[in-house]
C-alpha positions in Angstrom: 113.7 139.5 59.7 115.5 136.8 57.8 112.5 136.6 55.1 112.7 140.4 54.6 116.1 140.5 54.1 115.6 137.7 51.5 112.5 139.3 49.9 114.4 143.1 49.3 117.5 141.2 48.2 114.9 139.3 45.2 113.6 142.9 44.5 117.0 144.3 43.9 118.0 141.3 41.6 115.1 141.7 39.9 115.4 145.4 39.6 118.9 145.4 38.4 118.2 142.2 35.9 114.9 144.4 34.3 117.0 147.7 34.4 120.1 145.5 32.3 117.4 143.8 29.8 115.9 147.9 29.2 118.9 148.5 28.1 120.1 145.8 26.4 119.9 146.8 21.9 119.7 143.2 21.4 116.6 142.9 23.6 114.8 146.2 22.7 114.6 145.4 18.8 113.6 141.9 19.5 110.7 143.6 21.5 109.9 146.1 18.5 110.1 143.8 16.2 108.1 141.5 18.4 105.8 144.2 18.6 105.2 144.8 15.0 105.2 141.4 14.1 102.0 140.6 17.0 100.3 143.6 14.8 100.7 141.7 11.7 102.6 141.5 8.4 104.7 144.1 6.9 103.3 145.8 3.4 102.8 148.8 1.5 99.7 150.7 0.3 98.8 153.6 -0.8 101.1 156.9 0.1 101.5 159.4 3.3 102.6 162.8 3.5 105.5 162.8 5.6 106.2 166.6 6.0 106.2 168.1 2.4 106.9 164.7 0.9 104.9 162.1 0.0 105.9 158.0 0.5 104.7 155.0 0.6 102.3 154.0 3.0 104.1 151.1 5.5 101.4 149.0 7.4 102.0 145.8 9.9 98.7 144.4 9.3 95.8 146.7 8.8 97.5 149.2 10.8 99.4 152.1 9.3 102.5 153.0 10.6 103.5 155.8 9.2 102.5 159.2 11.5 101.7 156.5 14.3 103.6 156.5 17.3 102.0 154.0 20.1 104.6 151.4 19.1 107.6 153.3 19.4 106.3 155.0 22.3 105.9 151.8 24.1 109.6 150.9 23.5 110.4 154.3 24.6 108.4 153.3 27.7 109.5 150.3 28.2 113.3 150.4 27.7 114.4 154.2 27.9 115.0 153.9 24.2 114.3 155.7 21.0 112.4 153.9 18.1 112.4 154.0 14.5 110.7 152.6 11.6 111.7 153.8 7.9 109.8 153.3 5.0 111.8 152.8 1.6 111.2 155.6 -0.6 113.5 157.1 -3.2 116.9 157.7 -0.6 119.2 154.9 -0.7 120.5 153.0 2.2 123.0 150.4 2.0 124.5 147.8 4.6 128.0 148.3 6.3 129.7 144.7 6.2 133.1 144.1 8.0 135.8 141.7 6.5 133.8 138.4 7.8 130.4 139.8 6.3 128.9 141.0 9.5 126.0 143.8 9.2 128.2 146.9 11.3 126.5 149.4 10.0 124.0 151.2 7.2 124.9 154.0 5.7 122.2 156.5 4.4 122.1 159.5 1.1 119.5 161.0 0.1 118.3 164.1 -2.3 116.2 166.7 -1.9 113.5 167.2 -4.6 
């Protein structure tokens, strides 16, 4: 009875260790971008419509990213998160630095065409 009782106590500790790494930021974008980086490098090439626009292709290897979702879905899986990847294309976005220089934020504008 002992050994039970050890063994569902280890499950629980487990479960509640894997439920506080899912959600964890920190650890969910080192997993996308651990992710990304197993597909291969970063690039562009070529363009993609992305609704009635048209940008720049973004691949991780030979794989295109753009309109591609089994990456993001798998985060989504794996850690009850959303994911996304943004490809630069004429919208500006620009970093958000406190006093000491830390990255806080991004801000975002864009124009419609």
């Amino acid at each position: 009875m002992k050994l039970h009782t050890l063994a569902a106590t280890a499950a629980l500790m487990v479960g509640a260790l894997a439920a506080a790494h899912a959600t964890d930021p920190k650890a969910t974008i080192a997993d996308l971008d651990a992710r990304l980086t197993k597909i291969g490098a970063p690039k562009l090439d070529g363009t993609e419509k992305a609704g009635d626009k048209t940008v720049p292709g973004l691949f991780f290897g030979e794989r295109k990213i753009n309109n591609n979702y089994d990456v993001v879905d798998a985060i989504r899986k794996a850690h009850d998160a959303t994911a996304t990847l943004f490809v630069k294309h004429g919208a500006c976005y620009n970093p958000i630095k406190d006093a000491s220089g830390k990255l806080i934020g991004v801000s975002y504008i864009g124009h419609k065409n």
